[in-house]
C-alpha positions in Angstrom: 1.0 61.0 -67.0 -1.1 62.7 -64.5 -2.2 65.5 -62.3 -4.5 65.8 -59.0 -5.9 68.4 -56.9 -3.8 69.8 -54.4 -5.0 67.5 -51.6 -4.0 64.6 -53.8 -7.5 63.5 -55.1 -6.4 62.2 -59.3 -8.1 64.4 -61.5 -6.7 62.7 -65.0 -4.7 60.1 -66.8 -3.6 59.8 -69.8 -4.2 57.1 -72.7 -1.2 55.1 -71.3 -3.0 54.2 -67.9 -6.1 52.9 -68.8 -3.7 51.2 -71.6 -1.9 49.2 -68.5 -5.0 49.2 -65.9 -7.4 49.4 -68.0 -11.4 51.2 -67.3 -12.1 55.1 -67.7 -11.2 58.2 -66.2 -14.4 57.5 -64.0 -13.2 54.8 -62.4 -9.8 55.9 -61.1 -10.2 59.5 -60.1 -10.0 60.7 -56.5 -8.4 57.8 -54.0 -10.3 55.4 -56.8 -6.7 54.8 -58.1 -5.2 53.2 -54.8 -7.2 50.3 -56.1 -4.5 50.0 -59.0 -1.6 50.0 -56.5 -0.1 46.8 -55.0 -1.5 47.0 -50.7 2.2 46.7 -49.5 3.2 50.3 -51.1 0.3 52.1 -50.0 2.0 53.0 -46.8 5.0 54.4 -48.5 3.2 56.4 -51.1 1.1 57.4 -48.8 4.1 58.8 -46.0 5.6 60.5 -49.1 2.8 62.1 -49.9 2.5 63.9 -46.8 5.6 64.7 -47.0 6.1 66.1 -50.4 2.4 67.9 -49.7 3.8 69.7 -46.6 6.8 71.1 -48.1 5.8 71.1 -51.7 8.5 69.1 -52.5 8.7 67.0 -55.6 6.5 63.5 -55.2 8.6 60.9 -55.8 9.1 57.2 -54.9 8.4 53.5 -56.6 5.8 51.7 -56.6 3.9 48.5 -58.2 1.0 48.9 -60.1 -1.2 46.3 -61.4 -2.2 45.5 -64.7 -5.3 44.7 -65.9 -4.2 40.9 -66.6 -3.5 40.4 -62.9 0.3 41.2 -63.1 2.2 44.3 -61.7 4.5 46.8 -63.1 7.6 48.1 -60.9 6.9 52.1 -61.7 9.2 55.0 -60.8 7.0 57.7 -59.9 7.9 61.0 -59.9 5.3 65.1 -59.3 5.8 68.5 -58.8 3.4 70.9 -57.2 2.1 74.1 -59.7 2.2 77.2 -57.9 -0.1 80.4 -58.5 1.4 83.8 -58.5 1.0 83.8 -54.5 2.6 80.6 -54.3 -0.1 78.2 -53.6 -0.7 74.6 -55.1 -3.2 74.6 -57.7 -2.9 70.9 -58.6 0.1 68.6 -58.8 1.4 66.9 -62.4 2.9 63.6 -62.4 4.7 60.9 -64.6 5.0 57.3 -64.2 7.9 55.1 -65.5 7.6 51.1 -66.1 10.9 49.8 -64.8 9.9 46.3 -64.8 12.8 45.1 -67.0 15.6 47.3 -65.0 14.5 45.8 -61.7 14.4 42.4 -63.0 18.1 43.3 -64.5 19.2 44.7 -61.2 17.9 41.4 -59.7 19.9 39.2 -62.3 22.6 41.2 -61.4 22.3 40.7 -57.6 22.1 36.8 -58.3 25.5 36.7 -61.0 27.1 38.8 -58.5 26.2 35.9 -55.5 27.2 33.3 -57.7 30.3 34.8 -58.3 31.5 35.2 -54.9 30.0 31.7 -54.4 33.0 30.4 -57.0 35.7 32.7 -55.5 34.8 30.9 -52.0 34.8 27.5 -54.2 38.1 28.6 -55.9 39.5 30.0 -52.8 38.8 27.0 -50.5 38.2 23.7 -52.5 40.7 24.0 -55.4 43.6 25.1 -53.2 43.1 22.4 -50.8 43.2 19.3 -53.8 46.5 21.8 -54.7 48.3 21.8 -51.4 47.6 18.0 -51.1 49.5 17.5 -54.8 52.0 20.2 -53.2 52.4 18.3 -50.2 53.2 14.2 -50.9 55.7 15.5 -54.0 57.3 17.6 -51.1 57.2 13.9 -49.2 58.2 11.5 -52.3 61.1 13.7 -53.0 62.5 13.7 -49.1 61.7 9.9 -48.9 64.1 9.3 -52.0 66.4 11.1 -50.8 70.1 11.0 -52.6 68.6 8.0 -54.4 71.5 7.7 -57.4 71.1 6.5 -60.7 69.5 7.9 -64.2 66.2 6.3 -62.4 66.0 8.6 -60.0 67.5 11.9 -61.3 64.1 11.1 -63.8 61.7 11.0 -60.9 63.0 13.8 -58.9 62.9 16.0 -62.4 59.1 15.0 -62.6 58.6 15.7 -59.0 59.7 19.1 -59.7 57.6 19.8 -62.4 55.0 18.7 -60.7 55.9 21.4 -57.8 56.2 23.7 -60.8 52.8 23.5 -62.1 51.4 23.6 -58.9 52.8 26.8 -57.6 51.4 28.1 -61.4 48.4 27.0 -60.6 48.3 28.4 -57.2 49.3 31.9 -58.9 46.4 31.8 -61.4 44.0 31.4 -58.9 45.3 34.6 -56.7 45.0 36.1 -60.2 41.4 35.1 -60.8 40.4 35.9 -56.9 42.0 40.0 -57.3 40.3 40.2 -60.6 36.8 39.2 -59.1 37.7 41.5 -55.9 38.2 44.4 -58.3 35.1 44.2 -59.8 33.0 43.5 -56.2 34.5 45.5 -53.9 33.1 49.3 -53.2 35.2 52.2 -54.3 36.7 55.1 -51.8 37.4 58.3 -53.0 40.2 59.6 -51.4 43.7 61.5 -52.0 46.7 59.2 -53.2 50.4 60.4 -53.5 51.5 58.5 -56.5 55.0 59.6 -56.1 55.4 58.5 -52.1 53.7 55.2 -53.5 55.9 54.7 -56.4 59.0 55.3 -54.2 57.4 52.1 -51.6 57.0 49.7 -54.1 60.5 50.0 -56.3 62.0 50.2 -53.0 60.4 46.8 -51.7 61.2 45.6 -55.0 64.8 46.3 -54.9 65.4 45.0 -51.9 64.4 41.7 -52.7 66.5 42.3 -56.1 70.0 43.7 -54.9 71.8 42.1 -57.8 69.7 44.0 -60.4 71.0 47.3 -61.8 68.2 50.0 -61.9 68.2 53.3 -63.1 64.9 54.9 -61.1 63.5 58.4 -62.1 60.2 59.3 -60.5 59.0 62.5 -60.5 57.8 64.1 -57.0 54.0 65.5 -56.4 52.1 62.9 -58.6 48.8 63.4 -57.2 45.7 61.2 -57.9 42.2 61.0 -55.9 40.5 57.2 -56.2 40.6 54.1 -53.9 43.7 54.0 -52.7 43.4 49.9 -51.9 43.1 49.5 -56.2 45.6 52.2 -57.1 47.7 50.3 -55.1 47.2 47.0 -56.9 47.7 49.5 -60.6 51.1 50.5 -59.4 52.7 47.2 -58.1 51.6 45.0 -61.2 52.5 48.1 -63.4 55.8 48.4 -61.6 56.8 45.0 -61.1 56.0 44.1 -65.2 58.3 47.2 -66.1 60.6 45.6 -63.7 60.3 42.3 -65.1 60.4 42.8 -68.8 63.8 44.6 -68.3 65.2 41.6 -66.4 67.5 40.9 -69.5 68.7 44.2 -69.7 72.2 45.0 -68.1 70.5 47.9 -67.0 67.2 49.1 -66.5 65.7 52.4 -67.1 62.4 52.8 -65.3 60.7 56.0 -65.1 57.4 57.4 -63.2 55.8 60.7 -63.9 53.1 62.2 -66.0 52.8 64.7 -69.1 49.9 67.1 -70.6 47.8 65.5 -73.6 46.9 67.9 -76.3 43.6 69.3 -74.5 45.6 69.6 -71.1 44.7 67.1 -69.4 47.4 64.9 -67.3 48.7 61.5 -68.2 50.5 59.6 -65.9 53.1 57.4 -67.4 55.6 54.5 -66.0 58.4 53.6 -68.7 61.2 50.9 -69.0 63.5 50.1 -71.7 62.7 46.4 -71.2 61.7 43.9 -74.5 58.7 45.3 -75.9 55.8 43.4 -78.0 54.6 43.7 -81.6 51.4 46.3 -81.8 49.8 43.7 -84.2 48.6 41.6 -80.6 48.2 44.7 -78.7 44.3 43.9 -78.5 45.2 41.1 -76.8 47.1 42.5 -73.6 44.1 43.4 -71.6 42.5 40.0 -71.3 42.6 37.8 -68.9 45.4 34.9 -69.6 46.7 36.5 -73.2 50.3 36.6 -72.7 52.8 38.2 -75.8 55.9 35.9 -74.2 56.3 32.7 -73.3 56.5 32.1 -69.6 59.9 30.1 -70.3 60.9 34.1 -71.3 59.1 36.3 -68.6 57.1 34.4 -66.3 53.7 35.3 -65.2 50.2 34.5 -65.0 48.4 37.0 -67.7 45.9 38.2 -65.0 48.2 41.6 -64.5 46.6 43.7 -67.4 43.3 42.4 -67.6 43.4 43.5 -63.6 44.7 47.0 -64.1 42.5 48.0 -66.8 39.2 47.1 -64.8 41.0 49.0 -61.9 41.2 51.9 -64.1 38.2 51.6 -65.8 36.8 51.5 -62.7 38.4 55.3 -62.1 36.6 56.0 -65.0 39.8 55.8 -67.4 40.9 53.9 -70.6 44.1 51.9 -71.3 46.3 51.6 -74.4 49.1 50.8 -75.4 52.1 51.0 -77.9 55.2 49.5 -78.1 58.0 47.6 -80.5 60.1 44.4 -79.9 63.4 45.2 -78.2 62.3 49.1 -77.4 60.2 48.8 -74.6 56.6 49.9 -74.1 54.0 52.7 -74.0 50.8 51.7 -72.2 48.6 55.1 -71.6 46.1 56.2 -69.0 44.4 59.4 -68.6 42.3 59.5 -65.6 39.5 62.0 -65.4 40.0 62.1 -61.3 43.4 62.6 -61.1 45.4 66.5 -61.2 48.2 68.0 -62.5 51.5 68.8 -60.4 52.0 72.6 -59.8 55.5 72.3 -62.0 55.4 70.8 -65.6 57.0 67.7 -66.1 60.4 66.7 -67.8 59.3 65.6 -71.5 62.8 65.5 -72.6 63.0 61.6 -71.5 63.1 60.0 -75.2 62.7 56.4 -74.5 59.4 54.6 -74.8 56.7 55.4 -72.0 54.2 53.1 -70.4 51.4 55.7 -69.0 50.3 54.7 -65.5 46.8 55.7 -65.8 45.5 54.5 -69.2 47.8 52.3 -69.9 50.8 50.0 -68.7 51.5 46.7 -69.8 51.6 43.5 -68.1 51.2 39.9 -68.3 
């Protein structure tokens, strides 16, 4: 801590400066102190000074100071002006903060965060293109052997497509890997989302590309929500699109949008099916990356969906849970701090299980 005359000249420091810089109060008092300071923040210090002077503003900045082993300390530095009754400056009082580790965090961060999108450009680029090459001369073999009869070749043709199978799976868990990183790089907007109008899009899409499946869809109208409309997005369709899947062995699926009030009022936004379920007792597994409560044989997927939706969310400033039973569908939870309530209350009489979109939904 400090304090200086109103024209800035230091007029005392506490224990904990002569602690880092070492000397007495002689030594630093007036401009004495600039000496302390590294020479490539004097300008700045010295244009906010001026600055905070004229308007009596708070003093306030970062700046390096050096220790008395040679080193420097990255300080946030922060005064305010005391006023006398008619409003003049009488001196100014000041603190200084060492945030030498939380810079050097904030630079460790900067470098993980380069050297992740250095391995999304490696996974994007160099392991798709070893992938479309395997892709590619199985496509060629097979075409080459054409109607090639005999046990032999009904053999090599079965290889050759499980070959082509694993590919495409591996080609899926990369996409997976690449929109989880994206999540967690890219810079939110804030902006207005119709949940209901996007809902509607994305079951409609779906359909269309599923004509044969009998679907019972309920969503309720005026879901409103205000995030990045790019994520919420990527919530809804993997949320959607599980409920849609995990009902695939039903004769007829029952999938519902809408939201309900939690005890303290507060909205929760919910997507529900009727599809198979999953035992409670892996529950703390759904959320992670690859952790999958099927086998792909049953449902296929990658196990990137959940793990992706929950960082969205958390993102938002929400949580997800879940609950659920084998054979009775699923409950996964969300209530998001930035999203509102719809002027009408919401039908609660549905009594089947609910997957909540904001907190919670479930996916592979």
């Amino acid at each position: 801590m400090w304090t200086s005359s109103p024209d800035g000249a230091a007029t005392y420091f506490n224990r904990a400066w002569f602690e880092l810089v070492g000397g007495e109060l002689p030594d630093w008092t007036g401009t004495q102190w600039f000496a302390a300071i590294h020479p490539e923040d004097l300008p700045d210090i010295q244009a906010s000074w001026q600055s905070a002077s004229a308007n009596q503003s708070q003093y306030m900045g970062v700046r390096r100071v050096r220790d008395k082993d040679g080193s420097y300390h990255t300080m946030s530095y922060r005064a305010s002006p005391v006023l006398d009754e008619q409003g003049k400056v009488v001196f100014w009082v000041g603190i200084d903060t060492n945030i030498t580790e939380i810079k050097a965090i904030e630079a460790a961060l900067r470098l993980s965060n380069q050297e992740l999108e250095a391995f999304s450009y490696s996974v994007s680029h160099d392991l798709r293109s070893p992938l479309n090459t395997i892709d590619g001369f199985s496509r060629l073999l097979a075409k080459h052997m054409g109607g090639d009869a005999g046990n032999a070749g009904e053999k090599v043709r079965h290889y050759l497509s499980r070959i082509q199978a694993g590919v495409a799976q591996m080609g899926q868990l990369i996409e997976g890997l690449l929109s989880l990183a994206q999540v967690s790089r890219m810079q939110l907007l804030h902006e207005p989302v119709d949940l209901s109008a996007l809902a509607h899009n994305i079951l409609d899409e779906w359909q269309a590309r599923n004509p044969e499946r009998q679907v019972a869809l309920h969503i309720e109208s005026g879901l409103q929500a205000h995030g990045d409309g790019r994520l919420v997005r990527v919530v809804m369709e993997n949320l959607l699109n599980n409920a849609c899947k995990f009902t695939s062995q039903q004769a007829r699926a029952d999938l519902r949008v809408g939201q309900k009030l939690d005890a303290a009022g507060l909205p929760i936004f919910f997507v529900s099916d009727n599809g198979a379920g999953f035992d409670m007792a892996y529950a703390d597994k759904l959320f992670n990356p690859f952790q999958r409560l099927h086998a792909a044989s049953e449902f296929p997927g990658t196990g990137v969906g959940l793990a992706t939706v929950s960082r969205v969310i958390g993102r938002h400033g929400g949580r997800l849970w879940a609950e659920s039973a084998p054979g009775r569908g699923a409950t996964f939870s969300s209530r998001c701090p930035r999203c509102r309530f719809r002027s009408e209350p919401p039908d609660l009489s549905y009594p089947g299980p609910v997957l909540v979109f904001f907190r919670a939904f479930r996916m592979d």
